[in-house]
N, C-alpha and C positions, 0 to 999 in steps of 0.2 A: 462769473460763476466759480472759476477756478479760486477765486479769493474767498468766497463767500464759503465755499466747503472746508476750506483752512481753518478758515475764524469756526467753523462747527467742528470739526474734528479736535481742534485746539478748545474749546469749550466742555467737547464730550470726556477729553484725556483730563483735562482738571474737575471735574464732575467727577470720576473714579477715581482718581490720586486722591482725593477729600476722602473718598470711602473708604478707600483702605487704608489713608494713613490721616487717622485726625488730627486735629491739631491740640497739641498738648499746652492748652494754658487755660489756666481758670476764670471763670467770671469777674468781672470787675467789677469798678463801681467809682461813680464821679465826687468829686471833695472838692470843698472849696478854698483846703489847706493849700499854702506853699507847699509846705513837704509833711507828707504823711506814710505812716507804718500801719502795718495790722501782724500782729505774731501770735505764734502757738507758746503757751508756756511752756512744756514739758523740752519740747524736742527745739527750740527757739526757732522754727523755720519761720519763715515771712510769708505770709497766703497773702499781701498786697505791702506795693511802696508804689508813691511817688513823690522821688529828687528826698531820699531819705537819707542820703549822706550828705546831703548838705549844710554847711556850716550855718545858723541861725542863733538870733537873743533866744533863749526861750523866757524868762518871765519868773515866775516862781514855783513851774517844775522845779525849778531847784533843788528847793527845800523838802523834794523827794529823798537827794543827797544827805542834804542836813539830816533831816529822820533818821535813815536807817544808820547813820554813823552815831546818833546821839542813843538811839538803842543797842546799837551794839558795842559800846562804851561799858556798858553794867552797871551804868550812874542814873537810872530811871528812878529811884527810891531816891535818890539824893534829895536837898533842899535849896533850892540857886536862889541866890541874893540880888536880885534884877539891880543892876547899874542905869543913871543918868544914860550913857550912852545908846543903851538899847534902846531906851524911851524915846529918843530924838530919832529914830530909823521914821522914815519919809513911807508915804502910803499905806497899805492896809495893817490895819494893827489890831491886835488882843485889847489896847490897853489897858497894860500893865504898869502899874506904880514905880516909881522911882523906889528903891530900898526896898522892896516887897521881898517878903517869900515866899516861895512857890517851890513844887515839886517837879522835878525836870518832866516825869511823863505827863503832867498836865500842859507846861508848855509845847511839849512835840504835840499835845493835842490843839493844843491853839495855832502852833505852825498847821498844821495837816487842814485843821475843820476850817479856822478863818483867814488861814493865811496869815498870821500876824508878820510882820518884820520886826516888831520888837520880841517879840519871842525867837525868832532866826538868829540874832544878835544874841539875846540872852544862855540861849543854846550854847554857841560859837565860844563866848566867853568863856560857859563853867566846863567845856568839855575840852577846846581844843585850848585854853587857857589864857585864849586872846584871840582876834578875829584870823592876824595872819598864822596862829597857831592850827585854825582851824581850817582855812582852804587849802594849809599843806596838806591836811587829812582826810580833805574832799577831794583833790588830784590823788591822794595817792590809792586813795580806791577805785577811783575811774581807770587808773592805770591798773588796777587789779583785775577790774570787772570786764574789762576788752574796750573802753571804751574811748578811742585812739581819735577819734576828731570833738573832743571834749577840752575844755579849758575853764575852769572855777576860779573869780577873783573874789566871790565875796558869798554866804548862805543865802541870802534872801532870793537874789536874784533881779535886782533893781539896777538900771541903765545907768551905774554910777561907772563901770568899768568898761573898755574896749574890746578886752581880752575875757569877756565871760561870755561864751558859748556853747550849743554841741548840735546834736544831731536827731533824728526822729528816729535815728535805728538806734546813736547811743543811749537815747533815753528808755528808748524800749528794752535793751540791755538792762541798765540800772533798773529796772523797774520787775522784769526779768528774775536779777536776783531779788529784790527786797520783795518780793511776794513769797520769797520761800521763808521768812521770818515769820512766825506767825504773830509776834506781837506788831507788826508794821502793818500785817494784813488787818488785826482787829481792830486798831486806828484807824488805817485807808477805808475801812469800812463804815464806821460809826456818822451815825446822821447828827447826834447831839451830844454833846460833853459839859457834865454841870462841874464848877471847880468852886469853892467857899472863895467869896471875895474879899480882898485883907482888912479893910475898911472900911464894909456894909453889912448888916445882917441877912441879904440876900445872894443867894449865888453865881454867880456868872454861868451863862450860856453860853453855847459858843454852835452856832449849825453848821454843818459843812456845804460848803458854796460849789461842791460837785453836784449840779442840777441833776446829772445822769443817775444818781441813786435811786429819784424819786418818776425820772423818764420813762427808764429801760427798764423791765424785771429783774434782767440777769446783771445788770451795774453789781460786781463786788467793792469798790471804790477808784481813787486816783486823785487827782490833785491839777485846780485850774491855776491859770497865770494871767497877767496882762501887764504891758507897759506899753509906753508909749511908742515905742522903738519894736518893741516886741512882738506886740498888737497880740490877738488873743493867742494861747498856745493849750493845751491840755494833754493831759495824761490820765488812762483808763482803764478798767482792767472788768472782765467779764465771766461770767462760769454757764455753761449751758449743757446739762449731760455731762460726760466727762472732759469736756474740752473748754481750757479757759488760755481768755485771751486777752490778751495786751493791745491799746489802741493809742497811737500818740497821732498829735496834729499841731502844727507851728503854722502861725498867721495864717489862722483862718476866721473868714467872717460867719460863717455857719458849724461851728466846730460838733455843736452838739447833734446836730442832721451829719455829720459827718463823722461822728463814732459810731453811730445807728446803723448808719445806711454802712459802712467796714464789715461792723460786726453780722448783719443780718447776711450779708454775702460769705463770708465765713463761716458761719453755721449753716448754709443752704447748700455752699458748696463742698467743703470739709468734711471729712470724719476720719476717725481712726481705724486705722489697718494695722493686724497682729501681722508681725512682718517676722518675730520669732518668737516662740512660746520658749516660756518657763519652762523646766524639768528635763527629762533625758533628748538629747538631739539624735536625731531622725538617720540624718544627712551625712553621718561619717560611714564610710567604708573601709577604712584598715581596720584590719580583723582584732588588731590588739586593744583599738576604741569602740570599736561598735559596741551598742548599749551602755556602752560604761563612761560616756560622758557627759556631762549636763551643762544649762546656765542655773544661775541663783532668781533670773527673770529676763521676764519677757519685752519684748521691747515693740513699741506704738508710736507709729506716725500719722501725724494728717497727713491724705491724700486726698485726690480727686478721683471719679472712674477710672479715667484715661490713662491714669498713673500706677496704677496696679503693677502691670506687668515691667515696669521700669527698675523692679530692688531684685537685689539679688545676696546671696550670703557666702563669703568664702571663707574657710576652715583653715586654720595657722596652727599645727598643733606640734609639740616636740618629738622628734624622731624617738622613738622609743629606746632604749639603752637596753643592753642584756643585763642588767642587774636589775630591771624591774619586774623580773620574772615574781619575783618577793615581794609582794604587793606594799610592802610595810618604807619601801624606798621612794614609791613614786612618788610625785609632790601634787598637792592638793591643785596645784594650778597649771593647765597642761598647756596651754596654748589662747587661744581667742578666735571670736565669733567677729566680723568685720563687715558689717552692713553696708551695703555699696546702691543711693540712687541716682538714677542714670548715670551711671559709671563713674560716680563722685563717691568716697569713702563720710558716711555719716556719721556712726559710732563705731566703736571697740568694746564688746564684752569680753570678762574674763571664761574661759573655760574650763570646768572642775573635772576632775578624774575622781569616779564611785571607788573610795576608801571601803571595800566592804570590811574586809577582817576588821580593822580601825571600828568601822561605825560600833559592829558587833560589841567590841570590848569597851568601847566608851558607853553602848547602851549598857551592857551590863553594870559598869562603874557607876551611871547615872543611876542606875534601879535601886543599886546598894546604897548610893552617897542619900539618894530620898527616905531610905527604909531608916538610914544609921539618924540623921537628922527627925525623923518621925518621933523615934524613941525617945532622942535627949529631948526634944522639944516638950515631950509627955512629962521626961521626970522634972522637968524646969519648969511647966506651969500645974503642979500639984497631981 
């Protein structure tokens, strides 16, 4: 008996600990990736991984890389002269002519919609001036962008090298930044791209072989892969309301039920929390700030219920000086806002100090500088 009341007592005490302290993690949800991600854009938190740092081929994610480097080059209007070389690149291809020419953003659409490897190549050549010109400027971005278990030997992304690898969370990274491009996003996006063929009176098509565009609703685009070594990989990205999200998955046999099944748990479970508003803050108490300091905006995280109560905000702001009694000394920027979840430091906003006298006389400067521009503008168009 004496045992049997134990194992009930001990029953009843974790029945109440559950009540009053729940358990703070979010919904999951089963994949049949190796290693898979699911991230917020905005704030890059992670709402699901599993074995997301682990080193993996990915395939022709790659040429995630290759893109946003060949756009942000400023050579998209250019004209590239396709090389033999390119043409002989193994597996999926654009094909492209030997001696063609072509405009470089029509090949980043042929990398992005069909995957070509001869456009990878072709890219590599006119941007980075040669292929190993170009994987020094594929590392040296990874090494920009945070992404520290990454390694690029070649654009395309074909099992020709040992040392080309990365990650599910570096890839989500990379992918992270180049959605804030918005010419990468209208590419990653586009289902069809017609380009003039150099040698037929018909056009080339090209469809993008991300199935999820035509799946999901919210698919904004991304970029599949496959090798042999690789086996399937993909990269995703999604918009739903205001919350868009990043989905990566490495050898997986059901990839495309496996950014579904991510993303639907992230929008079920996820939303955003104003965790500090825009305009004058609330929360300072020295008398010489109260009212008189603001942010420039507001700042928004996914959470979950349970996680509400877990942020907290602490105020850094400069000891005041007796010389800013003279509102015309203080400086625009007083201190910072430091967002902290569960006692983890997430961002740093800047903190302003209300210039009034300042505003005053720049509004008036503006009023004038509009009124004196009104007039010459009058006698300079008749």
């Amino acid at each position: 008996m004496k045992k049997k009341n134990k194992l009930l007592i001990a029953f009843v005490m974790t029945t109440i600990l559950i009540a009053l302290f729940p358990e703070r993690t979010a919904a999951s949800v089963s994949v049949s990736a190796r290693s898979a991600i699911l991230m917020e854009q905005s704030s890059g938190r992670v709402l699901f991984e599993k074995d997301a740092h682990v080193r993996s081929r990915i395939a022709s994610i790659t040429k995630i890389m290759t893109a946003i480097i060949a756009i942000e080059s400023g050579q998209m209007e250019e004209i590239v002269k396709v090389s033999e070389n390119a043409v002989r690149a193994e597996g999926s291809s654009a094909y492209l002519i030997p001696g063609e020419k072509i405009k470089l953003e029509d090949l980043v659409y042929g990398l992005m919609l069909r995957s070509g490897n001869d456009a990878a190549v072709a890219i590599a050549e006119h941007v980075g001036g040669s292929l190993d010109g170009f994987v020094y400027l594929m590392n040296k971005k990874a090494e920009e962008i945070g992404m520290v278990n990454t390694h690029f030997a070649n654009p395309h992304g074909l099992d020709d090298h040992e040392n080309h690898y990365s990650t599910a969370y570096d890839m989500a990274l990379l992918t992270r930044y180049a959605m804030n491009n918005d010419e990468y996003k209208k590419i990653s996006s586009t289902k069809i791209h017609r380009t003039p063929h150099p040698t037929e009176s018909w056009e080339r098509e090209w469809k993008n072989k991300n199935r999820l565009l035509e799946m999901y609703e919210y698919c904004t685009g991304g970029k599949t892969g496959f090798t042999k070594r690789a086996k399937r990989t993909l990269v995703t990205t999604a918009t739903k309301g205001e919350m868009d999200l990043i989905a990566v998955t490495l050898n997986a046999s059901n990839d495309w039920n496996d950014h579904i099944q991510m993303y639907e748990m992230g929008y079920r479970t996820y939303h955003f929390a104003e965790i500090l508003s825009k305009g004058t803050i609330k929360d300072v108490k020295d008398p010489f700030y109260k009212q008189k300091v603001y942010v420039t905006h507001g700042f928004n995280y996914p959470v979950y219920d349970e996680e509400r109560e877990l942020f907290r905000i602490e105020y850094q702001l400069k000891k005041p000086r007796k010389d800013w009694k003279d509102g015309k000394v203080i400086p625009n920027i007083v201190g910072k806002a430091i967002v902290y979840f569960d006692n983890e430091p997430i961002t740093k906003i800047p903190v302003y100090y209300k210039q009034v006298g300042n505003t005053e006389k720049e509004s008036f400067f503006e009023r004038f500088r509009s009124l004196f521009t009104s007039i010459i503008g009058v006698k300079q168009n008749g």
